[in-house]
N, C-alpha and C positions, 0 to 999 in steps of 0.2 A: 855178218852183214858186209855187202862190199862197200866200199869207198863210195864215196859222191866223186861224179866226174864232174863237180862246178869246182871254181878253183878262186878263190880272192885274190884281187890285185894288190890289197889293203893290208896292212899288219893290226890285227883286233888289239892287238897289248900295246900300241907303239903310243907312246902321248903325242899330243896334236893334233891336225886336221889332217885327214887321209879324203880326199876324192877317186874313186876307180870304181870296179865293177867287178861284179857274179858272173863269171867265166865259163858259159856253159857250151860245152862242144855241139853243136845242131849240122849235119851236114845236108846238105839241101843241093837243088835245083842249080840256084844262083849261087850255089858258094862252096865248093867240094869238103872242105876245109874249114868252115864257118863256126860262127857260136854264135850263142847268145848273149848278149852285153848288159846287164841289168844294173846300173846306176846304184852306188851305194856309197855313202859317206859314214865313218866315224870321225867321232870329235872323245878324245879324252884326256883327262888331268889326274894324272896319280890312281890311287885305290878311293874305290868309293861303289856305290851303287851303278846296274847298268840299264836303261833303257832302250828300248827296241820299241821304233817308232815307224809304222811301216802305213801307205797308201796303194790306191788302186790293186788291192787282191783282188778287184773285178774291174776290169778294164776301163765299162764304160763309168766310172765314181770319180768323181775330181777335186772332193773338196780335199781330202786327204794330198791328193797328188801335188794341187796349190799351196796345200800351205806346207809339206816335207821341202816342197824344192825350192819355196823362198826360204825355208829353216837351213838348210846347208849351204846356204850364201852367208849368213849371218851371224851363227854360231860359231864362238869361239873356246879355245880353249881354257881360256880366262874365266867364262862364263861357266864352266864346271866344274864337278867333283864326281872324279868318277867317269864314267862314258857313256857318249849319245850313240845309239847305231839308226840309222835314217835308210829306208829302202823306202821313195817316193812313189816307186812303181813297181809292186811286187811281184803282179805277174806283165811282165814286160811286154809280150807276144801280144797278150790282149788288150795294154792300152794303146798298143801304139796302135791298132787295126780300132780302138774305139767299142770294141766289143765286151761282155759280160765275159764268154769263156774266149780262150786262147782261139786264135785261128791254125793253129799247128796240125791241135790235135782237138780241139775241139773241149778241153778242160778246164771243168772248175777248178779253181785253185783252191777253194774254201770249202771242196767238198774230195780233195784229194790226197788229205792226211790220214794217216805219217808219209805217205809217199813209198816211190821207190827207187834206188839207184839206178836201176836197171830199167825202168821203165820209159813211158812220155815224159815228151818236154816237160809236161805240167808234173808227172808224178816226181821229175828228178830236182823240182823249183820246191815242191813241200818236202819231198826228202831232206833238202840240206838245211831247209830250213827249220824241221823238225830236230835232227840231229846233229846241228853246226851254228845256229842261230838262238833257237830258243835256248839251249845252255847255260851261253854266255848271259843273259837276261834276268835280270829280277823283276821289274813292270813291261807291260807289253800294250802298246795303244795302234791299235788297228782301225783307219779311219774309213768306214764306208757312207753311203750313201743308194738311193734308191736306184741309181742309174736309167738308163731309158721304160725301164717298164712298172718302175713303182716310183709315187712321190710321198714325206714321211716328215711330219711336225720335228722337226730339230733333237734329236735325242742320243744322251750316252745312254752306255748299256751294258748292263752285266745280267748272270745265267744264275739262279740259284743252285748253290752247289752242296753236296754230302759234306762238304769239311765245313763248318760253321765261320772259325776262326779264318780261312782263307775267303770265303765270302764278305765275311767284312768289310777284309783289307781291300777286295776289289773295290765293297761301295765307298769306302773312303776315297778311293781314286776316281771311282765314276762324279762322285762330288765336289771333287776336288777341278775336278774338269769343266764341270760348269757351265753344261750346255742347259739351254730353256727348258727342257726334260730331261728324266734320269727315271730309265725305263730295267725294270727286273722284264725280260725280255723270254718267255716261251718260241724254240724254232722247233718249227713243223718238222724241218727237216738238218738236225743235226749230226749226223754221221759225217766222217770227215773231215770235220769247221777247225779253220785254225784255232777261233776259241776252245774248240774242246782240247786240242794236244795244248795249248798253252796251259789250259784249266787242271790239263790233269798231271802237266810237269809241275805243279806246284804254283804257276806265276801268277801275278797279280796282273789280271787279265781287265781292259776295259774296251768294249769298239764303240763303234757310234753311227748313228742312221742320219742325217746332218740336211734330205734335198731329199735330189732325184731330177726326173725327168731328163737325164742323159747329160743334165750342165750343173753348171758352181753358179752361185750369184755371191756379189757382193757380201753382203749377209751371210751367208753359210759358211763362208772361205773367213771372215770376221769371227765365226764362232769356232771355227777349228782352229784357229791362232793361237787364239787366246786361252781355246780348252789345250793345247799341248803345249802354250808356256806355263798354265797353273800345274799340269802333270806333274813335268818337270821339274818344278818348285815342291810339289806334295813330292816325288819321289826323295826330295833332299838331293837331286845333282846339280840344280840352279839355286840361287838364290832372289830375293826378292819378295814382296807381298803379294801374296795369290788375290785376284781378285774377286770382291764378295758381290756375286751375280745370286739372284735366287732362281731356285730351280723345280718347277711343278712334279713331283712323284708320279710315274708312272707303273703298272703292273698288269701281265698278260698271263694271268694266270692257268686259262684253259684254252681248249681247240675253240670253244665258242667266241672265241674272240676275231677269229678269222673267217669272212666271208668271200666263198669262191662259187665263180660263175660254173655255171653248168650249160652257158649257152654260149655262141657264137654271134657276135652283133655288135651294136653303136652301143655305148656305153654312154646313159646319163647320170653322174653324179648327183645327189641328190641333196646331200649334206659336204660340207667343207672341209678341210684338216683343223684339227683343235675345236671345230662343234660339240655342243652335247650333244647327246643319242640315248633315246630311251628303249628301251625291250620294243621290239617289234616294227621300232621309226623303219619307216621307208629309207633305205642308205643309198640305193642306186637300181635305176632302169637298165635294161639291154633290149636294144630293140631289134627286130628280124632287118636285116640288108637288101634280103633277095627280095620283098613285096611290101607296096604299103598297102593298109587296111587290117593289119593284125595287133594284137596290144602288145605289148610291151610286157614283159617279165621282171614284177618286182621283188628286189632282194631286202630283208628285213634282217634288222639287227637280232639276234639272239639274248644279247644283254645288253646292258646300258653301260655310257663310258662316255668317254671320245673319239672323235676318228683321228688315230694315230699315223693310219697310212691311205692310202689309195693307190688303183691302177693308174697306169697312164702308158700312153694315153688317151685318146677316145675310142679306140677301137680295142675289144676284149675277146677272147676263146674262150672255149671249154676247160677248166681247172685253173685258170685264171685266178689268184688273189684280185678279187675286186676292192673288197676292203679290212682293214685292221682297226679293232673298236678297244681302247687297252679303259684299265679303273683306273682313276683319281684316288690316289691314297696319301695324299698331303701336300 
C-alpha cells in the first residue's frame, strides 16, 4: 500500500495540548502548491485509553462541529488519562462550501471507506484515516446530524454487529452518551460508512443523528456536549459523574421502517417527529407542482412505531426518504 500523502502537524505520543492540522497536498487553480488544512487537536496525559472524537463527516451537520470546536478550547491535559483526538471538521472541503459531499470531488466521505492513497481528495481523507487514525483509537464517537435534507428525534446509535461482546460494549457507550434516544439503527445504504471500518477494526464504535435541517439549535449542540463529556467519562479518559439523563430505546429493525417517495412534489407532513404511527396512518402527502385540481399521493406507514425522521424540507423527489418510522423497545 502506498503512504498517505496527508501529513500531521501534531506529535499523536507527545503529552499536552497539540493544535495544528491534516496536511493534505490539493493543487488547484488558485494555489499551484496548495493543501488542504483540516483542523485537529490532541490533548494527552500519560498511557491510558484513546478517543477519537470526530464532526461534520458531512459538511452540512453542526452539532458535532459546535461542540468538537468548543471541546478543544477547553480541554486540558489535566483533565485526562490517556488522549482525546478531536477532528471538528472531518471532511474539511465540505463544511467549509456547507455541503453534504466535498465540492472538490464531489465525495461522500462516509461512503468512501477504507479510501485510497492515491485517489480523490475525499478517498485520500478516509484513507488516512482509516489506516492513521483509527489505530491509534479504542472508542470512536462520530457526531452527525440530518443536515439540509433530513430532520431526526435526538438519537445515538449503534449497528448490530456478528461479535456479540463488541456490541455491547458499543451500547454501553451509546448509553452512556445519553442522548433523548438510543437507536439499534438499520442503513439502507452501508458500504463505505465510517462505522463499518471502525466496527470492523474492532472499535467501540457510537454516532448520533442529533437535528438536521442544515442548522444546530441551542438544544441539539446541549445534547452533544454533554453526550461527549459522559463519553469521555465512560471511556475512563475523564473523570467525573456521568450524568443520569433517561433515554427512550429505539430499533430499526427492517426496510419497512423506511418510507420513500416515488413522486416529485410539495410535501405535506402529516405526522410530527416523536408521534405514534400505527400500520397503515397516513405519514405524508406529496402533491403534483405543475397543476392544481389532482389529489395528492398518500404515503402510509407499513408498521407502527414512531417517526424517528423526516424529509426536509417541503419540497421532495423521486427516491426521496420521506420518512423513518423506528419501534419503541423500552
Amino acid at each position: 500500500m502506498k503512504p498517505s500523502p496527508i501529513s500531521p502537524t501534531v506529535d499523536f505520543d507527545r503529552d499536552g495540548v497539540q493544535h495544528g492540522f491534516l496536511k493534505l497536498p490539493y493543487s488547484r487553480d488558485t494555489a499551484a502548491w496548495g493543501a488542504v488544512m483540516i483542523p485537529v487537536t490532541v490533548v494527552r496525559n500519560g498511557d491510558g485509553p484513546t478517543a477519537l472524537l470526530t464532526g461534520a463527516n458531512h459538511g452540512d451537520e453542526y452539532e458535532g462541529a459546535v461542540a468538537l470546536r468548543k471541546l478543544t478550547d477547553t480541554l486540558t491535559p489535566e483533565q485526562v488519562r490517556g488522549r482525546v483526538i478531536i477532528v471538528p471538521f472531518l471532511n474539511f472541503p465540505a463544511f467549509r462550501a456547507g455541503t453534504r459531499t466535498s465540492p472538490i470531488d464531489k465525495g461522500n466521505l462516509n461512503r468512501a471507506f477504507p479510501g485510497k492513497p492515491d485517489g480523490t481528495v475525499t478517498e485520500k481523507i478516509a484513507d488516512y484515516i482509516q489506516r492513521h487514525l483509527l489505530p491509534l483509537a479504542d472508542y470512536v464517537l462520530d457526531i452527525h446530524s440530518g443536515g439540509k435534507t433530513l430532520d431526526f428525534l435526538p438519537f445515538a446509535a449503534i449497528h448490530v454487529l456478528a461479535d456479540k461482546a463488541q456490541e455491547a460494549r458499543c451500547q454501553a457507550a451509546m448509553e452512556a452518551f445519553g442522548a433523548p434516544y438510543s437507536m439499534h439503527m438499520l442503513e439502507l445504504d452501508s458500504v463505505g460508512m465510517f462505522d463499518t471500518a471502525a466496527e470492523d477494526a474492532g472499535k467501540v464504535f457510537v454516532s448520533t443523528e442529533l437535528g438536521g435541517g442544515g442548522t444546530a439549535t441551542a438544544k441539539s449542540i446541549a445534547i452533544a456536549e454533554r453526550g461527549v463529556r459522559d463519553f469521555l467519562i465512560h471511556c475512563g479518559i475523564c473523570q467525573g459523574e456521568a450524568s443520569q439523563r433517561q433515554s427512550i430505546k429505539l430499533d430499526m429493525p427492517d426496510g419497512d421502517c423506511y418510507v420513500a417517495s416515488t413522486h416529485d412534489g410539495l410535501l405535506e407532513m402529516c405526522v410530527d417527529l416523536g408521534d405514534p404511527v400505527n400500520t397503515g396512518d397516513v405519514v405524508g402527502r406529496v402533491y403534483d407542482v405543475t397543476r392544481t385540481g389532482s389529489a395528492p399521493v398518500e404515503y402510509r406507514a407499513a408498521r407502527g412505531g414512531i417517526l424517528a425522521a423526516r424529509h426536509f424540507p417541503g419540497l421532495i423527489s423521486v427516491g426521496d426518504t420521506l420518512a423513518v418510522i423506528a419501534d419503541v423497545v423500552g
